[in-house]
C-alpha positions in Angstrom: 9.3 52.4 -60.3 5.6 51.3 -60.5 4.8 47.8 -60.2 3.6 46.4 -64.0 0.5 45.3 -64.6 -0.4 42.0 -65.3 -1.6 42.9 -68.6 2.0 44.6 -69.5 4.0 41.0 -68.2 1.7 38.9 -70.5 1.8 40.9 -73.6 5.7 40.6 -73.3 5.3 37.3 -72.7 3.0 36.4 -75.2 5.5 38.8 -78.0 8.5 37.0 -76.5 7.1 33.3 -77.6 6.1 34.7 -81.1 2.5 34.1 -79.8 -1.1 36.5 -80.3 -2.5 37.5 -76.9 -6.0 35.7 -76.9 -9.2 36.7 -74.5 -8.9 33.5 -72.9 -5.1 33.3 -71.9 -5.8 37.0 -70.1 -9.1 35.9 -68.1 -7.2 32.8 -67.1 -4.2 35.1 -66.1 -6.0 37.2 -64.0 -8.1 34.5 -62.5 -4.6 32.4 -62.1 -3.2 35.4 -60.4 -6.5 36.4 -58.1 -6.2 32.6 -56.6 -2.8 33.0 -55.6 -2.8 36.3 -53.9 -5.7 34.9 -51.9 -4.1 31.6 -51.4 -7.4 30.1 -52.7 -7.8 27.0 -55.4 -9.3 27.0 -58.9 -10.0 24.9 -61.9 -9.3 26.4 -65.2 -10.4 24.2 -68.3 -8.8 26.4 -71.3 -9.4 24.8 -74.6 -6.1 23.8 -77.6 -4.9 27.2 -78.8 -5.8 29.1 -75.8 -1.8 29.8 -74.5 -2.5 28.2 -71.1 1.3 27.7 -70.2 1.2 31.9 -70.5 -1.8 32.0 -68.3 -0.2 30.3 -65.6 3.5 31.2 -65.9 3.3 34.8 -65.9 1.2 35.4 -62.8 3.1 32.4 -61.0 6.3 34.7 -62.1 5.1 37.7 -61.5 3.8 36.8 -57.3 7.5 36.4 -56.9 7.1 33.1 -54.3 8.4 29.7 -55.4 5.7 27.9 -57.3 5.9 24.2 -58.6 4.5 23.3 -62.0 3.3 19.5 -62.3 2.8 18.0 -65.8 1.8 14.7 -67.2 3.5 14.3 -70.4 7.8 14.7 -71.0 6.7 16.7 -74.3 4.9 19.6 -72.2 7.7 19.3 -69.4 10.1 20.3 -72.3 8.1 22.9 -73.8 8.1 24.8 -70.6 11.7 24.0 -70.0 13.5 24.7 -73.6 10.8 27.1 -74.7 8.0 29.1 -72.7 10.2 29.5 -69.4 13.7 31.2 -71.2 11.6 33.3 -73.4 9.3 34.5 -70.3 12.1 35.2 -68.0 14.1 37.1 -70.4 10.8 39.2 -71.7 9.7 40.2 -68.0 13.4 40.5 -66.3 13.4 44.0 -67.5 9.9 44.8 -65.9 10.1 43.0 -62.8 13.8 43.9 -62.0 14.9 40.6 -60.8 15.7 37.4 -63.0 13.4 34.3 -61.7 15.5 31.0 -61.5 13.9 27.8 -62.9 14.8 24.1 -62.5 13.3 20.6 -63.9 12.9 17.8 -60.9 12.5 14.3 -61.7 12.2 10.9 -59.6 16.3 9.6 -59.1 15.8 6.7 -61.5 15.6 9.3 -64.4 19.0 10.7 -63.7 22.1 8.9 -64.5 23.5 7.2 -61.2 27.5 7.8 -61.5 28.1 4.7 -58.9 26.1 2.3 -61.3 28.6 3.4 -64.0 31.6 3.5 -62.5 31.4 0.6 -60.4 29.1 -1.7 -62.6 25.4 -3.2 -61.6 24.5 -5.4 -58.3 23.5 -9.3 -60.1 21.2 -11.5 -58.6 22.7 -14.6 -60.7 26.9 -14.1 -59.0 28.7 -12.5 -56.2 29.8 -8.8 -56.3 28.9 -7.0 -58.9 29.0 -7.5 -62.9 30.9 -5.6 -65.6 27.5 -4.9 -67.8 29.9 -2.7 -70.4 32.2 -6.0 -70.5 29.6 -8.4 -70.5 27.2 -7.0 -73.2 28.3 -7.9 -77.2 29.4 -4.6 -78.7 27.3 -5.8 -81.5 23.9 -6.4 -79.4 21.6 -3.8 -79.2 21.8 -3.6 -75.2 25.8 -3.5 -75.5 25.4 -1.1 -78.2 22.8 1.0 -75.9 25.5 0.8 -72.7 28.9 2.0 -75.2 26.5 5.1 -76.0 25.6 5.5 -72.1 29.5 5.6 -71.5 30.4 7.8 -74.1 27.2 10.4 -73.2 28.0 10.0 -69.3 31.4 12.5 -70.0 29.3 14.8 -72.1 26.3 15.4 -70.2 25.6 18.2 -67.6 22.4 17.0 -66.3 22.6 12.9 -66.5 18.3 13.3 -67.4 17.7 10.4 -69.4 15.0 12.4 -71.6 18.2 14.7 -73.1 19.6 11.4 -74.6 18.6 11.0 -78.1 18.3 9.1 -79.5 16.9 7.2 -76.3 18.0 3.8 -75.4 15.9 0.9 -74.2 14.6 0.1 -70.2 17.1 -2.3 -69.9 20.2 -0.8 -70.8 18.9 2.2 -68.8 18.7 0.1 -65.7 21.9 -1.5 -65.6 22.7 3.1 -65.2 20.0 4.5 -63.1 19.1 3.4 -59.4 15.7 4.2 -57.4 15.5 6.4 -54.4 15.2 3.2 -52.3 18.4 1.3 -53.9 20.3 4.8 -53.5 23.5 4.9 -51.4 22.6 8.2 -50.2 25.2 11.3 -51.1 26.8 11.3 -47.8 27.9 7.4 -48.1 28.5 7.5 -51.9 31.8 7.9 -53.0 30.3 9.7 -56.1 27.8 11.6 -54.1 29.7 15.2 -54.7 28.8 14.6 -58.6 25.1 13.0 -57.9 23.0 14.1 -61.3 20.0 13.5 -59.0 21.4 15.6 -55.3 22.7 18.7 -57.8 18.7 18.5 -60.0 17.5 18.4 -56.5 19.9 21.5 -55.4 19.1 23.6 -58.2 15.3 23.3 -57.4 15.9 24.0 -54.2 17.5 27.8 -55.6 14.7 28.3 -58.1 11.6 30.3 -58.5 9.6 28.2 -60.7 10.1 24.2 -60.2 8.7 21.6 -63.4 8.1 18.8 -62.2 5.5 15.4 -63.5 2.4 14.3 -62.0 4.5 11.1 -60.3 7.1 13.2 -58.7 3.9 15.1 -57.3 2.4 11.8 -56.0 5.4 10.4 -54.8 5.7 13.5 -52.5 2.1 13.4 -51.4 2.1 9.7 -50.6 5.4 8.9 -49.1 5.2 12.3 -46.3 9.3 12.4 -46.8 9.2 15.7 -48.8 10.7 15.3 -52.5 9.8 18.9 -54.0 11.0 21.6 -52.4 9.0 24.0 -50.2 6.2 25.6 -52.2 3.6 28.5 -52.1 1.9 28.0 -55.2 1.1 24.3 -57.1 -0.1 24.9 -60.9 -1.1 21.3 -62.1 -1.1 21.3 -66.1 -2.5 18.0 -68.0 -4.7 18.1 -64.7 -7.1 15.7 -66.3 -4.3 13.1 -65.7 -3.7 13.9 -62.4 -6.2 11.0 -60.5 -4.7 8.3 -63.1 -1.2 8.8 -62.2 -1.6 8.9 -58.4 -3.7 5.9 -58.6 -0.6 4.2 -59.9 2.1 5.6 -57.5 -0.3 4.1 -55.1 -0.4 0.7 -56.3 1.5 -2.1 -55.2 2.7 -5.2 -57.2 4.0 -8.9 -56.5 4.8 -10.9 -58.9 7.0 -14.5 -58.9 9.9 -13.1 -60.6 9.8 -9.8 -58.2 10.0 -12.2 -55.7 12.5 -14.4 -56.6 14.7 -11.6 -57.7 14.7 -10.5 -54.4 15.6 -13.8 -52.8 18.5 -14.0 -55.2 19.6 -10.2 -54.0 19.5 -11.8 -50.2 20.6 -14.9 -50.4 24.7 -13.6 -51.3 24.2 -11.2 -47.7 22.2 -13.5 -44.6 22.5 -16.3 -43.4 21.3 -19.7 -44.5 18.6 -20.1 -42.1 16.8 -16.4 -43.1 17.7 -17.5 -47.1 16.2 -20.9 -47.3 12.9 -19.2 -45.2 12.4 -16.7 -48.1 13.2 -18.7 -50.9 10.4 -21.5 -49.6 7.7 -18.9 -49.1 8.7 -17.6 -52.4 8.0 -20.9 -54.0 4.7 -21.7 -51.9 3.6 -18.2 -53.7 4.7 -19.1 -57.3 2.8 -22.0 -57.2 -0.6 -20.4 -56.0 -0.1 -17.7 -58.6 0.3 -20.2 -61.4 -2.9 -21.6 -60.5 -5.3 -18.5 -59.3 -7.8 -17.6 -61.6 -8.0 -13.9 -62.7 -10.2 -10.9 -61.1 -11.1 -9.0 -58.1 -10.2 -10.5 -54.7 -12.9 -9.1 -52.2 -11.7 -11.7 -49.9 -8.2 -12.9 -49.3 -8.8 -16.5 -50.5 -7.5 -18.7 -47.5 -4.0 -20.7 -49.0 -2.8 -17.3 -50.8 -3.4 -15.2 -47.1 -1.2 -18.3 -46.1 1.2 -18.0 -48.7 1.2 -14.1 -48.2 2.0 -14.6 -44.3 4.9 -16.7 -44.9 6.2 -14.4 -47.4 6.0 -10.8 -45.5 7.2 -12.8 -42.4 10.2 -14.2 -44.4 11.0 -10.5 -45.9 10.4 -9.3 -42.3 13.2 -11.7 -41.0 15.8 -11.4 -44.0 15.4 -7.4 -43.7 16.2 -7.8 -39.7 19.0 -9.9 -41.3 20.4 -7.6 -43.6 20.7 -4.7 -40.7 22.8 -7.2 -39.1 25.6 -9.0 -40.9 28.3 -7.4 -42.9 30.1 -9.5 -45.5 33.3 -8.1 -46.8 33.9 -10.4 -49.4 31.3 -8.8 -51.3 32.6 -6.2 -53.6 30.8 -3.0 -53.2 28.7 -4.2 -50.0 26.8 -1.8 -49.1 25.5 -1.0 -53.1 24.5 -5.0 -53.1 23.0 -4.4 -49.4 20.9 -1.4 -50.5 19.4 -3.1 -53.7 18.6 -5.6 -52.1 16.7 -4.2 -49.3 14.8 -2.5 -51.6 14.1 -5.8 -53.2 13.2 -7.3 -49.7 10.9 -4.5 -48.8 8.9 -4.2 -51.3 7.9 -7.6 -51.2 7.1 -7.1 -47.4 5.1 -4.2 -47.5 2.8 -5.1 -50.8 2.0 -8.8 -48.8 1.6 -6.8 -45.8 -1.0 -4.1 -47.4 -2.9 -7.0 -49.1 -2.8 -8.8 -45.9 -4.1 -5.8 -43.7 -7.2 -5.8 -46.1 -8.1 -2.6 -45.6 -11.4 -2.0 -46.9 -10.6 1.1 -48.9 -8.2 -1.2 -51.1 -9.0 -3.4 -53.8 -6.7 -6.6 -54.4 -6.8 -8.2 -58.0 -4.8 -11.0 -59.7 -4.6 -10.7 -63.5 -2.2 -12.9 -65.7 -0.4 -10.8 -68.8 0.9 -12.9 -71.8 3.9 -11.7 -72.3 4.6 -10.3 -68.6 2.6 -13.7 -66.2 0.8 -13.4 -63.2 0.3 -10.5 -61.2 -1.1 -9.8 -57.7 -1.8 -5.2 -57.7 -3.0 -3.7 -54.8 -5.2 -0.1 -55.4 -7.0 2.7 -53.5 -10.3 2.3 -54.1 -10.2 6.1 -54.0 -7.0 8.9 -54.4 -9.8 11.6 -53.2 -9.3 11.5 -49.5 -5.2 11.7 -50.3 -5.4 14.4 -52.3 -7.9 16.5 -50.3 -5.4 15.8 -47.6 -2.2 16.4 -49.0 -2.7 18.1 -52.2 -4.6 21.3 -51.3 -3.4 22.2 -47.7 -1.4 24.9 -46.8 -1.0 26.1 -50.5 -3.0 27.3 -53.3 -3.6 25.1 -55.7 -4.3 25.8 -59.8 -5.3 23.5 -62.2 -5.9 23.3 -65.7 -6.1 21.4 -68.6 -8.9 21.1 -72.0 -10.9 18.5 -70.4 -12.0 19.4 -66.6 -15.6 20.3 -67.3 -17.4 17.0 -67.9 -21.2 17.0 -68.6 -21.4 21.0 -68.3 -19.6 21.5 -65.0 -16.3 20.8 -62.8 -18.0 18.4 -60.3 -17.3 15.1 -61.5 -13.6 16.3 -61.7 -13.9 18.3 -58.7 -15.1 15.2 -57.0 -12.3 12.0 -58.2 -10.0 15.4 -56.5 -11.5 15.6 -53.3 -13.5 18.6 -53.3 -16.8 19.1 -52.6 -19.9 20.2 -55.2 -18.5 23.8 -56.3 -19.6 26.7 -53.7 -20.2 23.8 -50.7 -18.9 25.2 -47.5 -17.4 22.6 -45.3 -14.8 22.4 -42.8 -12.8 20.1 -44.1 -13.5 20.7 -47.9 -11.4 22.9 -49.8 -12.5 26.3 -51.3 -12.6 26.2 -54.9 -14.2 27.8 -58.0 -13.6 26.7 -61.9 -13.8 28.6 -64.9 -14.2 28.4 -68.9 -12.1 30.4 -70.3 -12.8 28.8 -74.2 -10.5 28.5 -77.0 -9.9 30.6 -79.8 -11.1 28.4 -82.0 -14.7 28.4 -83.7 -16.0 24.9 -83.1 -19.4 25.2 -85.2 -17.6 26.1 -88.1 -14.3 24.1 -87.9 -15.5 20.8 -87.1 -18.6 18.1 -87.3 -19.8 15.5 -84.4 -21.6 12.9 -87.0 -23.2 10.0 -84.6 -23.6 7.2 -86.9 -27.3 6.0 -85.4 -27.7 3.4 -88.3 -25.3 1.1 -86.7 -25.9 -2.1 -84.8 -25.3 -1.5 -81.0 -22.2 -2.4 -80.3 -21.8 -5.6 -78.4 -19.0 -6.7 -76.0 -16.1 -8.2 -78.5 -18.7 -8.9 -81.1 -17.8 -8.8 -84.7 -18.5 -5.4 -86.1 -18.8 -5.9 -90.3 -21.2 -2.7 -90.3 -19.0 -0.8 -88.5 -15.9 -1.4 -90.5 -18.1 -0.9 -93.9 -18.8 2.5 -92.8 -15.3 3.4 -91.1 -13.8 2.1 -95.0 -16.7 4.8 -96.8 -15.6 7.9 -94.4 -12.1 6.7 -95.0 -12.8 6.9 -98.7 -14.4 9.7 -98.6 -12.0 12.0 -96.5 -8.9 11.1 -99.1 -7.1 9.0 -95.6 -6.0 11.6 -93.1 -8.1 9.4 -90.6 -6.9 9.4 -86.7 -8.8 6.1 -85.6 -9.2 5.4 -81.9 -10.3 2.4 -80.7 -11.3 1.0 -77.5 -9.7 -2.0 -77.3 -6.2 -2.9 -79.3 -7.4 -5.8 -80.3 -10.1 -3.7 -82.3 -7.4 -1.7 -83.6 -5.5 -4.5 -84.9 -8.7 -6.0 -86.8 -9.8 -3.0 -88.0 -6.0 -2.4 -89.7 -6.2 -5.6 -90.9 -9.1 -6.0 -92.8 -9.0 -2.1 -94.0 -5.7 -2.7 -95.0 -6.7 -5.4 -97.7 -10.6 -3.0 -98.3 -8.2 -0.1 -99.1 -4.7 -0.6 -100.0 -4.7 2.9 -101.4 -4.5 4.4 -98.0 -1.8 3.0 -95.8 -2.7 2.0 -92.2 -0.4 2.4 -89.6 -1.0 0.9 -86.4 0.2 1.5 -82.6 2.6 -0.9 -81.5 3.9 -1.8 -84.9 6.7 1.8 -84.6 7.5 3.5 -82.0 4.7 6.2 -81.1 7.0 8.7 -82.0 7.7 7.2 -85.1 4.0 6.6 -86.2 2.8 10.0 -85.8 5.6 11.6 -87.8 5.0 9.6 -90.5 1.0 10.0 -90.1 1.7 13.8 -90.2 3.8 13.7 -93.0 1.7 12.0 -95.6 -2.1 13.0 -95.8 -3.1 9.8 -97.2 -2.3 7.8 -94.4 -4.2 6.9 -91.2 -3.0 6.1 -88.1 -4.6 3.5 -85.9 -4.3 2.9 -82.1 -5.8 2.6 -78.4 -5.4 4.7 -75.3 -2.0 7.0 -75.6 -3.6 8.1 -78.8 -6.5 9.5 -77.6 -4.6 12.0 -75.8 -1.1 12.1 -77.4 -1.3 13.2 -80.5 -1.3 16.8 -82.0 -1.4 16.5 -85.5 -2.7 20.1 -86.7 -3.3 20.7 -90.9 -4.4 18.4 -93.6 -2.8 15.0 -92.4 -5.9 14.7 -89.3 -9.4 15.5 -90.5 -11.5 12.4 -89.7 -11.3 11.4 -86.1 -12.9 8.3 -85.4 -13.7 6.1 -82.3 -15.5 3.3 -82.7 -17.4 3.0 -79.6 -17.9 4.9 -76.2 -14.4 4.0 -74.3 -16.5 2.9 -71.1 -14.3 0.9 -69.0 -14.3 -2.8 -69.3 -17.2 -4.5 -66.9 -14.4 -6.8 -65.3 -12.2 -4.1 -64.8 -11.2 -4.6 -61.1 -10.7 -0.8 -59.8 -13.0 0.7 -62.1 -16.2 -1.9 -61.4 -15.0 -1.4 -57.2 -15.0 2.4 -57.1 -18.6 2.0 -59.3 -19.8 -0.6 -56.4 -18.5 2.1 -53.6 -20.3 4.9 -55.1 -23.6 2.7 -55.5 -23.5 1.3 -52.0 -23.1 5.2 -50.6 -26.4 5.8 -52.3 -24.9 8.0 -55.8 -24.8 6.8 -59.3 -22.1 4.7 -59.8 -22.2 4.2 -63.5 -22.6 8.2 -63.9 -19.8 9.2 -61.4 -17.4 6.3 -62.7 -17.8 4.5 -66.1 -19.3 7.8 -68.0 -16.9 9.8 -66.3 -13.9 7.4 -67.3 -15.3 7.9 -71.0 -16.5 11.3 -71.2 -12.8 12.2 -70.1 -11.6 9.8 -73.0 -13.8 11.2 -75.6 -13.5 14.7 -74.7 -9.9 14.2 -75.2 -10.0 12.4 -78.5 -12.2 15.1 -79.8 -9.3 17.5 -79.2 -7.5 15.9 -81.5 -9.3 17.0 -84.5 -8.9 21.2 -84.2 -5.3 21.7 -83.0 -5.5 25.1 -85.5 -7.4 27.8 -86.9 -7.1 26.7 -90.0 -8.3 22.8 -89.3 -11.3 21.9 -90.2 -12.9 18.4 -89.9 -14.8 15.5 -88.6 -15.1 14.0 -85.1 -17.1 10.3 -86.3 -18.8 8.3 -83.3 -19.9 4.6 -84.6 -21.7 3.8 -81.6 -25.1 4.9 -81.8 -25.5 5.1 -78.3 -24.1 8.8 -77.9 -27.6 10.1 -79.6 -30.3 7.5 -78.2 -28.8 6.5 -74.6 -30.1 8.7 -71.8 -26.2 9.4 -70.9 -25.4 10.1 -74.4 -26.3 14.1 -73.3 -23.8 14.0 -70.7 -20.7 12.4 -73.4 -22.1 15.2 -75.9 -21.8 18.0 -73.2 -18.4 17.2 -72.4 -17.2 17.6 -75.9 -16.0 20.4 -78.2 -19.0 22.5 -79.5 -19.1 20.7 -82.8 -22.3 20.8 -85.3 -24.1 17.7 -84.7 -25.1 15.2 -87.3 -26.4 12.0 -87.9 -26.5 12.5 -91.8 -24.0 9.9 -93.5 -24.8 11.5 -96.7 -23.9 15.1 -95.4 -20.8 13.5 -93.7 -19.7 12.2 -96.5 -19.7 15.2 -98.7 -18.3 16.8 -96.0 -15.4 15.3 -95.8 -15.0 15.2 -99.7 -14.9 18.6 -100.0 -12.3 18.9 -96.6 -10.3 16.5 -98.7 -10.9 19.1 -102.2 -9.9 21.8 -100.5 -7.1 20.1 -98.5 -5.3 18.8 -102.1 -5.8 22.2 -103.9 -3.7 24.0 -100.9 -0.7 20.9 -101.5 -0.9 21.6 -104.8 0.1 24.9 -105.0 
């Protein structure tokens, strides 16, 4: 039998999903499957509608190697998982003769930890451990959230937390679910023969295609003990995630209540002597954290490098501790042992890294209201890391509708690790991008309007001319307005003055539901707009009549006393590039490029993408932001806008009427 073409697998694919087979989900399947017969890496930016999950799957299927798939967002993971992946496999068994296995992987704390059930949750506050089903009301929230756990644990196959619905909170989760560190290991668990986590990591380990998330991927990289199973072929989706979500696997954290947990964790397992040395260094660090003032430490300031000394030395000597008593009057030992050795380490190694001051980290205290004071610990870069780990031995694909930022794939290519596209260089990766479009027709489906006649914004400044003209577009586009802010406190006073303006339109704003919640009930009524900050910019896809005014109200560059971001800008400077290019209009042509995409998620959308920041059209990096977005028609006509948008909203109420 002749081997099928590529073409042959994807139009059964593409049938099988119920899809239409576009020009730019074939060019990205043939230039998917030319990079992994030659092993080589590419960059695919395929726009909304192109069928990119296709474009990847089928020639990742069809090579016949294992191949993992990395996503950002649980929502894509299922879609591959539930939909694209059972419909492909069935469509091409017949012409590849064989039936490809495929398996989800997820860090241990996602799966439902049988020993935490069974055998209840280590406390720091009493010996042994604690009944949390006993101890919770029935009638609280968190006891009602723990009943449901019990009752799901007999009826689940998988323990995944993301097939519970609907979900319950962190903290009843918690008291279920441990992390790889507080893990007894499946040899010295008596539950380990049922381990939700050892059989999701067993089934990977017999599958063809593995889905995992951008965290799992970093966790891997990072920690050198291999997570994922071995792997030919790495297709990153959402790639334009990717450097965000390493960055935080990488970071470390200390706060006083970390700390303290973790003396309460020791104290019940060493001796007095190792006990009463933690708990003192834990206080000398409480009180410096209450009084340090917030920002970027470029210098270990000389009583907190004191305070961190004491404490790593402390951990250091209750850890030597804890490898070397045993205390049988502790129920469940060596469960109370383990979670608190993971307590005690992380405490040790976070001083420690701070302590080492290694000059490509940057060390920052910042002080949250509702969470208190925080000491993080960053790479300045992920670049070098993912050079190193991501793109050896294996070819690499990745793809997402925003990787080509001012016109090309260097800025991207760059915060990856790779060199200017075409450079030859021992140790820089081989790589090419392409374009493959989208099916949609920008020009006609959707307007950029720049609205020039506005003030320049100013830091935190009050903005009465911006939220005049953000109530007229409103107006004027009948609600259906997505509005993405910069700041949440923008959000919150733009809701609240447009709320009394405009009380026609209701104004929902993040924080106030659930983001699940919001954007259902954005989408189902066309009158009402939806308000919010960062996780709306890129999560939600509202296609049809309920989202035809998009609106940011000013360029989301990243805030000047932003620790990392201001550092890495510094770095860049001080090697002799642009710093404000490479980092802060990179950070928000990214952002904008994304919110754009929120406006056409279907041929039949049509709309307004509405900038109130004049500086997109007279700033000398406003052509970069522009060239990074959607092929719009480009205004700065109010008056056009506005009779734009009135006759979007015409058209928009004749079709509900009918």
């Amino acid at each position: 039998m002749t081997k099928p073409s590529l073409s042959e697998l994807l139009h059964a694919a593409v049938a099988a999903v119920g899809g239409t087979e576009r020009p730019g989900q074939v060019t990205m399947a043939e230039a998917v499957a030319e990079a992994i017969d030659d092993g080589s890496h590419l960059l695919v930016q395929a726009g909304t509608g192109t069928g990119k999950s296709l474009g990847y799957l089928v020639p990742a299927l069809a090579h016949g190697e294992r191949v993992v798939v990395a996503t950002a967002t649980l929502a894509l993971q299922r879609q591959l998982v539930e939909r694209d992946l059972p419909r492909t496999v069935d469509a091409l068994h017949p012409l590849l003769r064989r039936r490809p296995e495929f398996a989800m992987l997820k860090g241990r704390s996602n799966y439902l930890c049988l020993h935490r059930l069974h055998e209840g949750m280590p406390q720091d506050e009493e010996e042994g451990l604690f009944d949390q089903f006993e101890a919770a009301a029935p009638t609280s929230k968190l006891g009602q959230d723990l009943l449901r756990l019990r009752d799901w644990a007999d009826e689940t196959e998988n323990g995944d937390r993301d097939d519970l619905t609907p979900g319950v909170s962190d903290r009843a989760w918690a008291q279920v679910s441990v992390s790889s560190r507080e893990c007894l290991g499946a040899s010295k668990c008596a539950y380990g023969a049922e381990c939700f986590a050892e059989m999701a990591r067993e089934r990977a380990k017999l599958a063809e295609v593995v889905v995992t998330n951008h965290a799992l991927l970093a966790i891997d990289a990072i920690e050198g003990a291999p997570v994922l199973p071995q792997h030919e072929v790495l297709i990153v989706d959402e790639a334009h995630e990717l450097v965000s979500r390493v960055t935080g696997v990488a970071t470390g954290e200390l706060t006083p209540g970390q700390v303290n947990r973790a003396v309460r964790r020791a104290a019940k397992l060493v001796n007095e002597k190792a006990a009463d040395q933690l708990q003192t260094a834990a206080e000398g660090f409480e009180r410096l954290m209450e009084l340090a003032l917030p920002g970027r430490l470029e210098e270990i300031p000389e009583d907190l490098g004191y305070a961190l000394m004491q404490l790593r030395d402390a951990a250091r000597t209750v850890i030597s501790a804890l490898g070397a008593t045993r205390d049988k009057s502790v129920q469940d030992e060596d469960a109370v042992r383990k979670q608190a050795l993971a307590s005690v380490e992380t405490v040790h190694d976070v001083a420690e890294r701070v302590l080492n001051g290694s000059e490509w980290d940057v060390v920052w205290y910042e002080r949250h209201d509702r969470f208190g004071a925080s000491l993080r610990v960053a790479p300045m870069s992920v670049s070098g890391l993912l050079r190193e780990k991501l793109f050896a031995d294996r070819s690499v694909v990745l793809t997402s509708a925003t990787l080509k930022l001012g016109g090309d794939f260097n800025g991207v290519g760059a915060s990856l690790g790779l060199g200017p596209e075409g450079t030859q260089g021992e140790d820089l990766p081989q790589w090419k991008g392409i374009d493959v479009g989208s099916p949609f027709d920008y020009r006609k489906q959707g307007i950029l309007y720049v609205a020039t006649h506005l003030a320049r914004p100013a830091r935190d400044g009050d903005r009465a001319d911006m939220l005049d003209e953000l109530t007229e577009l409103i107006q004027a586009a009948g609600g259906r307005t997505l509005g993405l802010f910069s700041s949440m406190r923008a959000a919150q006073l733009a809701a609240e003055e447009l709320r009394s303006r405009i009380p026609e339109f209701p104004i929902l704003l993040q924080g106030e539901e659930t983001l699940g919640e919001l954007i259902k009930n954005f989408a189902a009524d066309p009158k009402t707009c939806l308000f919010g900050t960062l996780s709306l910019w890129q999560g939600v896809d509202v296609p049809g009549p309920s989202c035809q005014l998009v609106v940011m109200d000013k360029i989301p560059f990243p805030r000047p006393d932003d620790p990392l971001m201001s550092a890495r800008q510094k770095a860049v400077e001080d090697a002799g590039g642009n710093g404000f290019m490479a980092v802060a209009a990179t950070h928000a042509a990214l952002l904008m490029a994304q919110g754009a995409g929120r406006l056409v998620r279907a041929s039949g959308d049509r709309g307004v993408v509405a900038v109130l920041d004049q500086r997109l059209a007279t700033a000398r990096y406003g052509g970069f932001l522009k060239a990074s977005l959607p092929d719009f028609w480009y205004t700065t006509d109010r008056n056009q806008v506005r009779k734009s948008l009135a006759a979007i909203d015409a058209v928009a109420k004749e079709t509900e009427g009918k």
